[in-house]
C-alpha positions, 0 to 999 in steps of 0.5 A, spaced: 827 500 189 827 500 197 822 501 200 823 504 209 816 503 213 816 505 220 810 503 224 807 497 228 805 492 223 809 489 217 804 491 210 808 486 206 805 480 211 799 482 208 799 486 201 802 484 194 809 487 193 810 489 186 816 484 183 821 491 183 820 493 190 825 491 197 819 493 203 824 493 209 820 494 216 822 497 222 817 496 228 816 503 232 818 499 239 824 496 236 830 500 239 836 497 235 831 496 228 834 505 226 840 503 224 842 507 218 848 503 216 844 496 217 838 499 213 841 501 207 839 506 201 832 506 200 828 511 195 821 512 199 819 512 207 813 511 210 811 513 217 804 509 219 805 510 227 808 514 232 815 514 233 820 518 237 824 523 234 830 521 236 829 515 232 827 518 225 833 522 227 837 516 227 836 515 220 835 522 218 841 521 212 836 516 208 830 520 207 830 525 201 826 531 201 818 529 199 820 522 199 817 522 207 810 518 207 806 519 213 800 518 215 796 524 214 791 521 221 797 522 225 798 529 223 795 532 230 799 526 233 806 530 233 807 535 237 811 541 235 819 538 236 817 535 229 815 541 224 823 542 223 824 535 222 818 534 216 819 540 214 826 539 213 823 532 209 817 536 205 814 531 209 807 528 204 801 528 207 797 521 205 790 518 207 794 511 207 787 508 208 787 504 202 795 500 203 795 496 197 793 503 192 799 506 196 804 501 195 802 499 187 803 507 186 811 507 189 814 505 183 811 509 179 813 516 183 819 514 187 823 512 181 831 512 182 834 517 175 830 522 172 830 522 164 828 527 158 829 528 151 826 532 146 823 530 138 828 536 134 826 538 128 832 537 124 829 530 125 823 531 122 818 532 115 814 537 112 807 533 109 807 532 102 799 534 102 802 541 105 803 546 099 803 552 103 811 556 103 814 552 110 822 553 113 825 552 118 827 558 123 833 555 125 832 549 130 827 553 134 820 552 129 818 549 123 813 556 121 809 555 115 802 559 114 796 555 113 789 556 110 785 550 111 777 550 112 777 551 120 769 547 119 773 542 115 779 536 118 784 538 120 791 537 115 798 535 118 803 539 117 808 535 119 811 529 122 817 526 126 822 521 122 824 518 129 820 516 134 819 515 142 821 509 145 815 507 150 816 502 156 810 500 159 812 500 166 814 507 166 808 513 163 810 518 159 810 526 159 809 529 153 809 537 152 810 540 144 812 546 142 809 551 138 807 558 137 800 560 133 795 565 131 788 566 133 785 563 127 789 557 128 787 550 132 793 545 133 792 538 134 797 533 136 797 526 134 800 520 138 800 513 135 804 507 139 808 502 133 807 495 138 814 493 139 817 487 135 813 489 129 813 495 124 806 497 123 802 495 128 798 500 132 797 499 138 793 505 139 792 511 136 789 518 139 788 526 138 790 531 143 786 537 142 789 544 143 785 544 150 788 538 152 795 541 150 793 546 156 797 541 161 803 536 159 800 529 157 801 523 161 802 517 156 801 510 159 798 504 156 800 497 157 803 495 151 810 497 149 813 499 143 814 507 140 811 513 140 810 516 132 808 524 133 805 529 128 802 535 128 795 537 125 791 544 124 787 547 122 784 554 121 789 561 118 794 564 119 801 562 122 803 556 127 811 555 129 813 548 131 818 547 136 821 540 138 816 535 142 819 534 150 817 527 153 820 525 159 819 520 164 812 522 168 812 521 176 805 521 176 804 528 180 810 527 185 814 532 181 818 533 175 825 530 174 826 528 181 821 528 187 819 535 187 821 538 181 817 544 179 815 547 172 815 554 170 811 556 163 810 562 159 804 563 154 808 561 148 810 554 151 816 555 153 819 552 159 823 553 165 823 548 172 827 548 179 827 544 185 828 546 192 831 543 198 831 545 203 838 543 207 838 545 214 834 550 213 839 555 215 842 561 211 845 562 206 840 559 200 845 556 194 841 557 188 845 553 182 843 554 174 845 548 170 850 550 165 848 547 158 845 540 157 842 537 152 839 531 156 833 534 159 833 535 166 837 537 173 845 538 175 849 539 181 845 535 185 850 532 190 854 538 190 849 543 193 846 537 197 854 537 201 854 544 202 848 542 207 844 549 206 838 550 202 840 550 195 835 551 189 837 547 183 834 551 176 835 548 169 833 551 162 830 544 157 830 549 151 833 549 144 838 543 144 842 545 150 839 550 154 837 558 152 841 561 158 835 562 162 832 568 157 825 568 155 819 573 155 818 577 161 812 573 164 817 567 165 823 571 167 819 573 172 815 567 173 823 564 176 824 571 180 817 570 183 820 563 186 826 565 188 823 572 192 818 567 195 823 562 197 828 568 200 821 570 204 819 563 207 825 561 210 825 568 213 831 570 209 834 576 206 836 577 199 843 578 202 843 571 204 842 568 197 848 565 193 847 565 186 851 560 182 853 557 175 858 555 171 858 556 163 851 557 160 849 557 168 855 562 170 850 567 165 844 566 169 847 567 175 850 573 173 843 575 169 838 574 176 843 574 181 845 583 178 837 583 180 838 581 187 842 583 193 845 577 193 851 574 197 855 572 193 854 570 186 860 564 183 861 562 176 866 558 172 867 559 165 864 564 164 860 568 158 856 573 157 857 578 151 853 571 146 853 576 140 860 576 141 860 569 142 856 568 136 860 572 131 866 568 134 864 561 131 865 562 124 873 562 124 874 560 132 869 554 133 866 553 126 860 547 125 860 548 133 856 550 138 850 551 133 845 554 138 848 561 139 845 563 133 839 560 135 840 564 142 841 571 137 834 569 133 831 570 139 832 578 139 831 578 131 823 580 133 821 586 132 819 589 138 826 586 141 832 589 142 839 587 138 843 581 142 849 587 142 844 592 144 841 587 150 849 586 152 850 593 152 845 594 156 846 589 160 853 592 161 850 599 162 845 596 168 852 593 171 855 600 170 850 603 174 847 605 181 847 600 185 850 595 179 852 589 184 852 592 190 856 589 195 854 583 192 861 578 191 863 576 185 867 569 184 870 567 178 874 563 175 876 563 167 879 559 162 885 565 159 884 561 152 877 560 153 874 560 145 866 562 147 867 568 150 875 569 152 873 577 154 867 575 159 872 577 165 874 583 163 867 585 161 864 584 168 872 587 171 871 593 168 864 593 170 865 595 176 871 599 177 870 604 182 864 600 184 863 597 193 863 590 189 868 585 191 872 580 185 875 574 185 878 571 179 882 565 178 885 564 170 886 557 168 890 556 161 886 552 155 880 553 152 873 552 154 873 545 156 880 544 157 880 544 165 873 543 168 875 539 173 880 545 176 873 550 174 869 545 178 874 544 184 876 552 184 868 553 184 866 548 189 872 551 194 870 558 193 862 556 196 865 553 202 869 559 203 863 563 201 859 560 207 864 559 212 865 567 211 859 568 212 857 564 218 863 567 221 860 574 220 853 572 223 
């Protein structure tokens, strides 16, 4: 990784530098040292010193959002003509009194690619020792009902045949799924296999339920793999879902610098990340559409419109569970975008929202909830009953996780997925529906997911104020994305320069 340090003395003359870090330093004083071509592409910059804005405008382009160290000593030495700049930056504010701690901890944060994965459940299997009926609910949980002495030890319940590869450069975050009575205890259980055999464990620990409260960071120095498995205790009924483990930034966020995590009571997950852009209107809010790697799409896009832009990603079920859940965690991502809408003194008619695929679902389903802008989706779906009953003849052995998506209304305190999309439908229907709000879609004619999702929301709002621009493109779902995306990309462009035109 490149490291960028502006101040006055050279730390790599007198700290050790670890063997994956390229330290390059600019002297304060040295007029022609900011020049952003000459110092290439660095992942983190730190500010020791004070320096002239101008010259940390000159390298502006090369610093990424909470990847600006500065010395928090410095914090009363910059007037107010900085606050736009760190604040552009999500400046992050350290004591830098112990350099070499500082340094040593760069590689671990500031790393380039983000990763996850998830342990799936298809993958894994019932204990032997476990006499109690278990079956599987679909691809979302393991369920079994448990009797065991809660004063006892407590009993696996299962394991998984595949394991983690563990890298020791680069911690771990480990979050399983799982839903469980009151009278019910959990234990995880985590061994590392050393590499190069396939029976020596290099470390074996237990993770209380208390501990599962939080995501646990998995670092030891010897590499190898990871075998998980669930224990418990206690009676009544424990749901298992899959185990998520993704590469840890040690606090500096999720995924990417500045990543955020939303959570629910049953463990389920959402995470988002804002950047702030120029910090003028509009705010873009992107849903990444379905993805079966963990983590955040549409980075680059967004970041070249040059607005604010929050990117929103879904790491449930295989590929994503188009961003539905329990209230509290739909509300939870509400409550972001309204105070993201307040801090940059925005109104919520200055919000874009946007999606393709999956994403065109999320965007439609909060952006209805919004006075927004505009709202843009490509490939669109949003009668999911529909596309679930489609699969037995149009997309047979494919896309699998729909059923899972309408598992999750067979509860009995939730609607049916036919009843929530025509209630969904009805809302659209009715006053104010979308408003004034834009609506910019562009569809594939053929599409074999939801081929009537147009015409669902085209109806929708006939006799309404609200505004639809459609473009249809021949072929099925995946036929033509790249047109999908191009259409997309220039539609939030028109968007934009529309709206600066009317300000």
């Amino acid at each position: 990784m490149r490291v960028l340090q502006i101040g006055r003395d050279d730390w790599s003359t007198s700290s050790h530098m670890p063997a994956d870090v390229d330290w390059v330093f600019v002297d304060v004083e040295n007029e022609s040292g900011f020049d952003a071509a000459l110092i290439g592409p660095v992942a983190v910059t730190i500010v020791d010193a004070v320096c002239d804005l101008g010259k940390l405008l000159a390298v502006d382009t090369l610093i990424s959002p909470y990847t600006l160290i500065v010395a928090r000593a410095l914090m009363t030495d910059f007037d107010a003509s900085y606050e736009q700049f760190f604040a552009r930056k999500v400046a992050v504010y350290d004591d830098a009194g112990d350099r070499q701690a500082l340094i040593d901890g760069l590689p671990g944060k500031y790393f380039e690619r983000q990763f996850g994965q998830r342990l799936e459940l298809q993958k894994s299997l019932f204990s032997p020792f476990h006499k109690s009926a278990a079956w599987y609910e679909g691809s979302s949980y393991f369920v079994t009902e448990i009797d065991i002495d809660s004063d006892g030890d407590f009993r696996q319940l299962m394991m998984w045949k595949e394991n983690i590869l563990y890298e020791n450069r680069r911690p771990l975050e480990l979050w399983p799924e799982y839903v469980k009575d009151d009278g019910c205890e959990i234990e995880l259980v985590v061994q590392l296999i050393q590499s190069g055999t396939s029976d020596v464990i290099a470390y074996h620990r237990r993770y209380s339920e208390e501990e599962l409260a939080e995501p646990i960071v998995f670092a030891h120095p010897t590499s190898g793999y990871l075998s998980c498995s669930i224990f418990a205790r206690g009676k009544g009924q424990v749901k298992v879902g899959p185990i998520h483990y993704r590469h840890s930034r040690l606090g500096a966020g999720e995924f990417l610098p500045g990543g955020k995590r939303l959570v629910d009571s049953r463990r389920e997950e959402l995470f988002y990340f804002f950047h702030p852009g120029d910090l003028t209107p509009p705010l873009n809010i992107y849903f990444a559409g379905y993805r079966p790697a963990e983590g955040f799409e549409g980075y680059f896009m967004m970041s070249g419109l040059g607005h604010p832009f929050l990117l929103i990603t879904d790491p449930r079920l295989e590929g994503g569970r188009f961003y539905l859940g329990s209230d509290e965690l739909e509300g939870q991502l509400r409550q972001v975008i309204r105070e993201l809408i307040d801090a940059l003194g925005f109104h919520e008619e200055d919000v874009i929202f946007s999606g393709l695929s999956m994403g065109s679902f999320g965007a439609l389903y909060y952006g209805s909830q919004f006075k927004a802008l505009a709202i843009i989706a490509g490939k669109p779906m949003i009668d999911l009953g529909y596309v679930a009953a489609r699969g037995r003849l149009v997309r047979p052995k494919d896309f699998l996780t729909i059923f899972d998506i309408v598992n999750f209304w067979n509860r009995a305190d939730a609607p049916s997925v036919d009843s929530f999309t025509r209630g969904l439908v009805e809302r659209w229907n009715g006053d104010p529906g979308f408003g004034d709000t834009k609506i910019l879609m562009s569809y594939m004619e053929q599409d074999d997911y939801d081929d009537r999702a147009y015409y669902t929301l085209l109806n929708s709002q006939t006799g309404k104020p609200t505004t639809v621009i459609a473009r249809g493109y021949q072929g099925r779902h995946n036929d033509d994305s790249a047109s999908i995306v191009t259409w997309f990309v220039n539609q939030y462009r028109r968007v934009i320069d529309e709206y600066a035109s009317a300000q």
